[in-house]
LUMDOKOL-187749 format. One record per atom (N, C-alpha, C, O, CB): x, y, z; residue in one letter. Coordinates in steps of 0.2 Angstrom, whole numbers, padded with zeros to 4 digits, always signed. Glycine has a CB too. Example, Ala and Ser with C-alpha at 12.3 -4.5 7.8 and 13.67 -1.06 7.14 Angstrom:
2
+0066-0028+0039A/+0062-0022+0039A/+0066-0016+0039A/+0071-0017+0042A/+0057-0022+0045A/+0064-0011+0035S/+0068-0005+0036S/+0064+0000+0039S/+0067+0006+0040S/+0070-0003+0029S/
//
This chain:
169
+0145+0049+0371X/+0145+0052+0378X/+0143+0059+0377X/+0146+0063+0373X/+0153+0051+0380X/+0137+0062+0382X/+0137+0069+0383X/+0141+0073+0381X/+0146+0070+0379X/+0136+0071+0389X/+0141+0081+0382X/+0147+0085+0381X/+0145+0087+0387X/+0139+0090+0387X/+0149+0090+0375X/+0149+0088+0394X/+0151+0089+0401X/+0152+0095+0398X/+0156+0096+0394X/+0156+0086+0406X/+0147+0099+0404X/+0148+0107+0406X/+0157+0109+0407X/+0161+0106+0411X/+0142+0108+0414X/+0159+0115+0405X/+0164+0116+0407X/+0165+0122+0413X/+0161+0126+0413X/+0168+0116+0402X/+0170+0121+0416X/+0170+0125+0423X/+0174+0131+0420X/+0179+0132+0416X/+0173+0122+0431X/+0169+0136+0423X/+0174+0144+0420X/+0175+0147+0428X/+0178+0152+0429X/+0167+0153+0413X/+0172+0143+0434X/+0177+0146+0441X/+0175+0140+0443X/+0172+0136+0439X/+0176+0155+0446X/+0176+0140+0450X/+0178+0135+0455X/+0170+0132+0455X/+0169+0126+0455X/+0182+0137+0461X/+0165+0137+0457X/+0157+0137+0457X/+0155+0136+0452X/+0150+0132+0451X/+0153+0142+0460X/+0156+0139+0447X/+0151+0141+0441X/+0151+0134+0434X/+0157+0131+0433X/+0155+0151+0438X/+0146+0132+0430X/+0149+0128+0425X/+0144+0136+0420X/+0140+0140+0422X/+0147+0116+0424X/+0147+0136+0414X/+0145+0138+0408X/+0148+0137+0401X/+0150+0132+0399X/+0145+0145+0410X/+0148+0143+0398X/+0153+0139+0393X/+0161+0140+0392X/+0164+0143+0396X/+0151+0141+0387X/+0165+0138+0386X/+0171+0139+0389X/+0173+0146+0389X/+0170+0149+0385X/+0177+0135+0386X/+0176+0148+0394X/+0179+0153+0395X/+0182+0157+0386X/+0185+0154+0382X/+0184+0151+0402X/+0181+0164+0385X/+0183+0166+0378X/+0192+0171+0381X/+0191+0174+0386X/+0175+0173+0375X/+0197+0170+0378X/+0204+0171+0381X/+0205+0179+0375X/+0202+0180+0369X/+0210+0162+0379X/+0208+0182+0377X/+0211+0186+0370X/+0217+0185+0369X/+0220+0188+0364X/+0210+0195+0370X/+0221+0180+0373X/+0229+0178+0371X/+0226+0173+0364X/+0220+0173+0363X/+0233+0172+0379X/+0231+0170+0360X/+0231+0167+0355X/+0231+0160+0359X/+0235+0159+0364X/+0236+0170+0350X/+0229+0155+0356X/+0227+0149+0358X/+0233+0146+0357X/+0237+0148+0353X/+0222+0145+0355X/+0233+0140+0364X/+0241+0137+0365X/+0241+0133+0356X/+0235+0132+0354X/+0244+0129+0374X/+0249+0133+0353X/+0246+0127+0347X/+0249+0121+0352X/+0250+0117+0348X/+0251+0127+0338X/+0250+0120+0356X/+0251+0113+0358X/+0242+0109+0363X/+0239+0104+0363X/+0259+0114+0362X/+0243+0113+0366X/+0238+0111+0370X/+0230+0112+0366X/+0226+0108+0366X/+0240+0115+0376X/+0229+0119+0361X/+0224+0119+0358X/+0224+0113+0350X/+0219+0112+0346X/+0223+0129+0357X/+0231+0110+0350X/+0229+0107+0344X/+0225+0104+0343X/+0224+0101+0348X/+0232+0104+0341X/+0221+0103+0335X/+0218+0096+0334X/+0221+0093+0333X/+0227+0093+0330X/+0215+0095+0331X/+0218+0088+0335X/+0223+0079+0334X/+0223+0076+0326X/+0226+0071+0324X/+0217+0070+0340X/+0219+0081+0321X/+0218+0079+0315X/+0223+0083+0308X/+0224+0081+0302X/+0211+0080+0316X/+0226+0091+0314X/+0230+0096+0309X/+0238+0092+0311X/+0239+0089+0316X/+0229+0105+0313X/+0243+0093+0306X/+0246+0091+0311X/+0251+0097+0314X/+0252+0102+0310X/+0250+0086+0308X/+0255+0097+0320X/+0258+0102+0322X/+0263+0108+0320X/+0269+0105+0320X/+0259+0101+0327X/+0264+0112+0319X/+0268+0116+0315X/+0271+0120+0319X/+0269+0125+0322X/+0264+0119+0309X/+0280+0118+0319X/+0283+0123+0325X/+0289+0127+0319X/+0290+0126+0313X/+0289+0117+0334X/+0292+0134+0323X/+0291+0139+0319X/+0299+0136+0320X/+0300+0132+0324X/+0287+0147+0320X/+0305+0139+0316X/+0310+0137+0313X/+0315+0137+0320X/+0319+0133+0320X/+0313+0139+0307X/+0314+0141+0324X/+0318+0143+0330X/+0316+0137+0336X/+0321+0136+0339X/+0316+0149+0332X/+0311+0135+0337X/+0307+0131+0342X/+0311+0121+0337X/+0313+0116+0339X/+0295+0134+0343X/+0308+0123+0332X/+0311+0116+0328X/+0320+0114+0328X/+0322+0109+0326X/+0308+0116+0319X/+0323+0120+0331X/+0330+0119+0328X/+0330+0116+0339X/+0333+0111+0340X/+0335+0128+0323X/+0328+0120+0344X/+0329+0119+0349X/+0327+0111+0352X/+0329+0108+0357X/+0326+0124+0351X/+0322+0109+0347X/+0320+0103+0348X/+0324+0099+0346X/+0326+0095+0350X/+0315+0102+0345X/+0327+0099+0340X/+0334+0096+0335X/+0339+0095+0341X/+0340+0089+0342X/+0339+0101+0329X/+0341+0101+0344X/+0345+0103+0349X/+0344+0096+0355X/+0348+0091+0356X/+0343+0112+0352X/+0338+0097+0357X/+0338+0092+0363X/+0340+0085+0362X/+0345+0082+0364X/+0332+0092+0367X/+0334+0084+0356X/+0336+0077+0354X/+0343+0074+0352X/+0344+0068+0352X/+0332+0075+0350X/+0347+0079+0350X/+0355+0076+0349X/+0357+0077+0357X/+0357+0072+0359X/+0362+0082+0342X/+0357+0082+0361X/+0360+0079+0367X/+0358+0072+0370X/+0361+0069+0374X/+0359+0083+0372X/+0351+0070+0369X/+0348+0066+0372X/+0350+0060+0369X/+0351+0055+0372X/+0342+0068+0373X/+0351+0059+0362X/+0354+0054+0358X/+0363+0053+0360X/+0366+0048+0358X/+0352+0055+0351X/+0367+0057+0361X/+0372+0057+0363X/+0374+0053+0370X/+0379+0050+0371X/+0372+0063+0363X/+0368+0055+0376X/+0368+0052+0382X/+0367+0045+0381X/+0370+0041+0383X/+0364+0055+0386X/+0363+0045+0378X/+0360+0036+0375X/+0366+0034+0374X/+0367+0030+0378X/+0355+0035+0368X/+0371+0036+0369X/+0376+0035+0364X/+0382+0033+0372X/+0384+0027+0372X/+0378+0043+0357X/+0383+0037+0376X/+0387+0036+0381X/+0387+0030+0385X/+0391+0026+0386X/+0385+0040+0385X/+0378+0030+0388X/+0375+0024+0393X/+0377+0017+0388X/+0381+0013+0390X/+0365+0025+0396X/+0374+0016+0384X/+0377+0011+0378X/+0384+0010+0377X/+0386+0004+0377X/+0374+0013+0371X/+0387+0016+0376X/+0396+0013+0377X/+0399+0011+0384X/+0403+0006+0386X/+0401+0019+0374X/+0397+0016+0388X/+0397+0010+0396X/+0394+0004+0398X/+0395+0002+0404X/+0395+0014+0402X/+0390+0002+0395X/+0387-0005+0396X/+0392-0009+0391X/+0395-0014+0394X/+0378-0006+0394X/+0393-0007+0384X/+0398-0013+0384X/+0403-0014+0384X/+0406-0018+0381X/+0398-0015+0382X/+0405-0006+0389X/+0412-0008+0390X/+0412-0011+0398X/+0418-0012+0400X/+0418-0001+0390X/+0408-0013+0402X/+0406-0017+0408X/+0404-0023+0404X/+0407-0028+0406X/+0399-0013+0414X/+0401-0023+0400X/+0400-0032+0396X/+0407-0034+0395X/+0409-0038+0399X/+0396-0033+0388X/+0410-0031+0391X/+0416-0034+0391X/+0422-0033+0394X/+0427-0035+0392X/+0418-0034+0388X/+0422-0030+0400X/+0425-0033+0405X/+0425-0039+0410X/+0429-0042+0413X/+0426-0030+0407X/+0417-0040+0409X/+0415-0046+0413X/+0417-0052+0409X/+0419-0057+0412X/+0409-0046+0414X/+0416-0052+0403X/+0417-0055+0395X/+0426-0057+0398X/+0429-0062+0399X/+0416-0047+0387X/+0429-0051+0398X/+0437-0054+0400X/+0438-0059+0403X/+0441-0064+0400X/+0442-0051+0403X/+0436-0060+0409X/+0436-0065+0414X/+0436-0070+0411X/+0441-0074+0411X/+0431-0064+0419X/+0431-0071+0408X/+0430-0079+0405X/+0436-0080+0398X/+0433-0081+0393X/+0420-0081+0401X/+0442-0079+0400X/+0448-0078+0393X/+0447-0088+0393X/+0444-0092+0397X/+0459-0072+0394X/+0451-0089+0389X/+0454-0097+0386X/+0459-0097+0391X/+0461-0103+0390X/+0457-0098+0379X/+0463-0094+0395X/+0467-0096+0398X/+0467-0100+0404X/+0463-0097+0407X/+0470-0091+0399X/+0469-0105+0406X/+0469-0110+0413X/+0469-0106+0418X/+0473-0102+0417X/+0474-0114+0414X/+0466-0106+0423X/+0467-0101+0429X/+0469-0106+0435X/+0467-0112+0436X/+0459-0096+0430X/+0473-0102+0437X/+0477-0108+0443X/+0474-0108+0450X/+0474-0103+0453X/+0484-0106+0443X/+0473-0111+0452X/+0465-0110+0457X/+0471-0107+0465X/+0468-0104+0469X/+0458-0121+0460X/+0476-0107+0465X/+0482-0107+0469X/+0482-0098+0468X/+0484-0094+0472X/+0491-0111+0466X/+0479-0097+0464X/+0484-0089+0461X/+0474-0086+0464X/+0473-0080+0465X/+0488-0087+0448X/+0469-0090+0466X/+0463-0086+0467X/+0461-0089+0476X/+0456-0087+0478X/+0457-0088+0461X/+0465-0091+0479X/+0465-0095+0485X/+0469-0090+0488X/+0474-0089+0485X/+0466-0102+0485X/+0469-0088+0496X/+0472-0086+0501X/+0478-0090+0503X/+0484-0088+0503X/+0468-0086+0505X/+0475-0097+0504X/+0478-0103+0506X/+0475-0110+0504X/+0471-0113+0507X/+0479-0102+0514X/+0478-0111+0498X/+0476-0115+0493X/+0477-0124+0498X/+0474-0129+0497X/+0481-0113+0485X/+0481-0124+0500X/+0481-0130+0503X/+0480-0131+0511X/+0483-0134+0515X/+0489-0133+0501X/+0474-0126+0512X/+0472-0128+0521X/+0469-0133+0521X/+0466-0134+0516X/+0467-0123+0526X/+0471-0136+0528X/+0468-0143+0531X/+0462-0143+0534X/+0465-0141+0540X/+0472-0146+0535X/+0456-0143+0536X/+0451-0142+0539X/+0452-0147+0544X/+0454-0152+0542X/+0447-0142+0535X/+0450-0146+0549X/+0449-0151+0554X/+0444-0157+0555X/+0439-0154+0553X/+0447-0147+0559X/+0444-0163+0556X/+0441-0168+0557X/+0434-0166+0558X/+0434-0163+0563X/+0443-0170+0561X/+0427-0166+0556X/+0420-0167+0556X/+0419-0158+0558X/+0416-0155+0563X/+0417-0174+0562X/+0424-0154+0552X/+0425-0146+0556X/+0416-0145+0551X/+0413-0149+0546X/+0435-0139+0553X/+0413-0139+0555X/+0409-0138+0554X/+0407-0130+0554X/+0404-0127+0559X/+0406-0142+0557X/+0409-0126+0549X/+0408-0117+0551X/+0403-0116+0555X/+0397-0118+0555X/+0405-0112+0545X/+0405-0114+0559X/+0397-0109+0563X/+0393-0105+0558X/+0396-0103+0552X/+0399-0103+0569X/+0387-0103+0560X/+0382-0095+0558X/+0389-0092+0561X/+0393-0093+0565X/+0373-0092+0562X/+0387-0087+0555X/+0389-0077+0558X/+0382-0073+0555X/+0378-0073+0550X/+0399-0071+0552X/+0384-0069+0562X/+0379-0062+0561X/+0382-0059+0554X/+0387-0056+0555X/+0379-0055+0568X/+0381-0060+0550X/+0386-0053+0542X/+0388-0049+0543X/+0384-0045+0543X/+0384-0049+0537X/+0394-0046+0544X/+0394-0038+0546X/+0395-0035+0538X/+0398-0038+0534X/+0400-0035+0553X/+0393-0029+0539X/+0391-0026+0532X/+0391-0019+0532X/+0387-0016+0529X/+0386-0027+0530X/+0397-0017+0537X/+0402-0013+0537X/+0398-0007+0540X/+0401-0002+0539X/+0406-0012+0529X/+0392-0007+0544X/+0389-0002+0547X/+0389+0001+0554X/+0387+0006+0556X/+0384-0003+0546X/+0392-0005+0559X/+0392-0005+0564X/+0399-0006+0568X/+0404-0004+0566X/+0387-0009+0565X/+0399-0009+0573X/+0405-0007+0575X/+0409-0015+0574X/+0407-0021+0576X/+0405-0004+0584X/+0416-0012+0568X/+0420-0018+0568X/+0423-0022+0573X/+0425-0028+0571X/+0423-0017+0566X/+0425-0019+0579X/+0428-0023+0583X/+0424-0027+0586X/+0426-0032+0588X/+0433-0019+0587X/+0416-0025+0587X/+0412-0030+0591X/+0409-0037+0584X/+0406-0042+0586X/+0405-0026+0595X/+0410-0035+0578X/+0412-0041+0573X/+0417-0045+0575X/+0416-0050+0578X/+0415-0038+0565X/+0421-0040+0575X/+0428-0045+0577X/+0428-0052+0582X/+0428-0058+0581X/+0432-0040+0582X/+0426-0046+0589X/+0426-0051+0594X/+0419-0055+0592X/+0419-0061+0594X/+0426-0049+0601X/+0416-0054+0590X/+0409-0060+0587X/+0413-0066+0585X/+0414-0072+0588X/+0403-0057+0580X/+0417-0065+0579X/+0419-0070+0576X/+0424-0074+0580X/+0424-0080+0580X/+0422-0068+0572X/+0428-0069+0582X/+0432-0073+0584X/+0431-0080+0591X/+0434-0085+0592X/+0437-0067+0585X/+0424-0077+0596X/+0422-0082+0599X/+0418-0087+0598X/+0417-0092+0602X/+0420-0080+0602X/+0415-0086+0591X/+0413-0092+0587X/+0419-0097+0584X/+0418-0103+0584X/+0409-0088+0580X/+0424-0095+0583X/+0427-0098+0579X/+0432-0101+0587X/+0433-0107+0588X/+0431-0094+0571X/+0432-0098+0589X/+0439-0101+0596X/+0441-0108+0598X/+0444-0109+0602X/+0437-0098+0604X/+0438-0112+0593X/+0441-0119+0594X/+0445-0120+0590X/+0449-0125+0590X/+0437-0124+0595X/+0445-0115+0586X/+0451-0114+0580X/+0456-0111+0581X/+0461-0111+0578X/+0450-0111+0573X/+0455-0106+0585X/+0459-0099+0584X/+0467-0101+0585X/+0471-0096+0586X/+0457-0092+0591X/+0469-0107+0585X/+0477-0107+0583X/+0476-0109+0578X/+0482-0112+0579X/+0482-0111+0586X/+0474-0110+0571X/+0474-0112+0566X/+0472-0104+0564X/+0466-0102+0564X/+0471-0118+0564X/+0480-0101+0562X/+0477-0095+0558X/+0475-0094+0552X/+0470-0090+0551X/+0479-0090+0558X/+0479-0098+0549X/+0475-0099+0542X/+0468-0100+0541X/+0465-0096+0538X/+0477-0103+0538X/+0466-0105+0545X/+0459-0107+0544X/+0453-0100+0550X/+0447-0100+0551X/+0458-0117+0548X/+0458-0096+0553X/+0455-0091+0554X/+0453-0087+0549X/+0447-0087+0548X/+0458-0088+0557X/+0458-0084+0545X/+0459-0081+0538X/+0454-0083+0533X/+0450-0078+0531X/+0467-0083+0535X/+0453-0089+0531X/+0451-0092+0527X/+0444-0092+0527X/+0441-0091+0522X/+0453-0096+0526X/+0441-0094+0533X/+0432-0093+0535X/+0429-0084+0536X/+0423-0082+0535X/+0431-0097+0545X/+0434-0080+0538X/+0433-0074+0540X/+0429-0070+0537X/+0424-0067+0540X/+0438-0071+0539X/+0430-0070+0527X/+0427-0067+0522X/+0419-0070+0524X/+0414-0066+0523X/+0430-0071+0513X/+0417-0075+0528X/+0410-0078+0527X/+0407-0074+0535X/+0402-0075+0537X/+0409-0089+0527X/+0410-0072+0536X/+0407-0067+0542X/+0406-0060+0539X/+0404-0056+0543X/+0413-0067+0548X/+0408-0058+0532X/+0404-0053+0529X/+0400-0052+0523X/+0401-0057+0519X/+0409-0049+0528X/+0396-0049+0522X/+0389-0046+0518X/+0390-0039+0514X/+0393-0035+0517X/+0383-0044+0524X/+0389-0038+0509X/+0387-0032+0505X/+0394-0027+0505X/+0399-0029+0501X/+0380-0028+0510X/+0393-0022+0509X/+0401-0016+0506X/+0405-0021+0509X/+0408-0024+0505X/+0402-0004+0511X/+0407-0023+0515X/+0410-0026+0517X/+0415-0032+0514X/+0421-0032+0514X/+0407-0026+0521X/+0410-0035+0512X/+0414-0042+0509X/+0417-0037+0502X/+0423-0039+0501X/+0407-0050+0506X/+0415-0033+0499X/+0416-0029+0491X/+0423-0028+0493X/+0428-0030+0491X/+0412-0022+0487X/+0422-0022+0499X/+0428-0019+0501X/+0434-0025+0502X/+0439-0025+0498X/+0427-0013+0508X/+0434-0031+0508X/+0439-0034+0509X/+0441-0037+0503X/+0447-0039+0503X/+0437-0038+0513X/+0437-0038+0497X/+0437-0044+0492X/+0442-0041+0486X/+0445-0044+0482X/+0428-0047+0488X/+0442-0033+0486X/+0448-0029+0483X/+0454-0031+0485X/+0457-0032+0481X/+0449-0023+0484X/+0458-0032+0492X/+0461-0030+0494X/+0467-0032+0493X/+0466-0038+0495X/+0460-0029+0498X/+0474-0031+0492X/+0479-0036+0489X/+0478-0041+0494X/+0477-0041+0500X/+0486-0032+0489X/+0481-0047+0490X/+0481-0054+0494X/+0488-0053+0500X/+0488-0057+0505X/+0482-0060+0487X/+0491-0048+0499X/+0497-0049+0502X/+0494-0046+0508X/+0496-0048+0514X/+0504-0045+0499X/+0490-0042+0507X/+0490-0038+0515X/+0487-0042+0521X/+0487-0040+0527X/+0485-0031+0515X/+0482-0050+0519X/+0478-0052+0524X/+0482-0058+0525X/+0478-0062+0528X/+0471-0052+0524X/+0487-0061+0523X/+0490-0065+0525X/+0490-0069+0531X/+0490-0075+0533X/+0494-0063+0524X/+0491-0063+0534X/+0490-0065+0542X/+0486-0062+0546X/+0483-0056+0546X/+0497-0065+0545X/+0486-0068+0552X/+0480-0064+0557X/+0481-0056+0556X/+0477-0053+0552X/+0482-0065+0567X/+0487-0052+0560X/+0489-0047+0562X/+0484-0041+0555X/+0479-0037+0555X/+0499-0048+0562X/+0489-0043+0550X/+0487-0040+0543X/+0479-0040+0541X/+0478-0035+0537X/+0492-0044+0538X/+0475-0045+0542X/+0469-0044+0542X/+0465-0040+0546X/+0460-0036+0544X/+0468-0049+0542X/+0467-0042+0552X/+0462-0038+0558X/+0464-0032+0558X/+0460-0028+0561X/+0461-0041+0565X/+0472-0027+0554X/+0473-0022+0554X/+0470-0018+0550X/+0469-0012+0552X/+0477-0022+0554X/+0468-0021+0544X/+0465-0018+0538X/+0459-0018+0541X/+0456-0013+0541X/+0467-0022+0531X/+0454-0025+0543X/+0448-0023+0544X/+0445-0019+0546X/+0440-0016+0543X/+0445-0025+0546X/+0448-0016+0554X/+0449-0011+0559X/+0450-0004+0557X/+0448+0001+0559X/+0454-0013+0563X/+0454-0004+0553X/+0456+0004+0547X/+0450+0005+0543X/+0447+0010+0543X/+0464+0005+0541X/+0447-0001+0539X/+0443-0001+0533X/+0436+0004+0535X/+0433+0008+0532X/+0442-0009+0529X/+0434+0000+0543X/+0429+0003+0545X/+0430+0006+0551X/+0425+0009+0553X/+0425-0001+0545X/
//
């Protein structure tokens, strides 16, 4: 390949420009010397790379302390499906069939969730449990995270659910 003229101004090509500063060593190195940093700049370098291995050392102990806690979950112990259910023994209705829901996902106005749901579901709405129990599937994203915390005691009932939902958002 040619050796391309180099530009000494924006118009002009000639040759390279002659500097009286001392040439960068990093940028003027050859790729063939190898680079030589003086004990102050090598110790600052040391410097970074222990913080930066430190952070590493951090993000790696928070991954697996999030592995194993997910890791816990799966213990040997029997899990009692009663102790992960709302209402472990609801009766579904005869040829019952959920409706769609729009998701709500905690952005917009809960009480017109509300009433969404609750006009979808109104051939039920005296069964509150099976109110209770479909409810979760009418939410998406923060919403379902936030509800899916929440002590089991508090949504027990209609009252107790639609109060919390209503405060949460």
């Amino acid at each position: 390949m040619a050796d391309l003229p180099i530009a000494t101004s924006p118009l002009t090509f000639g040759k390279e420009p002659m500097s009286s500063s001392p040439p960068n060593p990093i940028i003027g190195a050859s790729r063939t010397k190898p680079l030589v940093l003086s004990a102050g700049v090598t110790q600052v370098v040391k410097s970074i790379t222990e913080v930066e291995d430190k952070a590493i050392k951090v993000k790696v102990q928070l991954m697996e302390e999030t592995l194993k806690s997910i890791q816990g979950v799966q213990n040997n112990k029997p899990i009692d499906i009663s102790s992960l259910c709302l209402f472990p023994n609801i009766q579904l209705p005869h040829k019952f069939k959920l409706p769609k829901f729009d998701k709500y996902n905690g952005t917009s106005c809960p009480y017109a969730d509300l009433t969404m749901y609750c006009r979808k579901m109104n051939p039920y709405a005296s069964d509150k449990k099976l109110m209770i129990h479909y409810f979760w599937d009418s939410l998406i994203g923060p919403a379902d995270a936030c509800f899916s915390t929440l002590d089991k005691s508090k949504v027990l009932s209609w009252h107790g659910l639609t109060h919390n939902f209503m405060n949460s958002f």
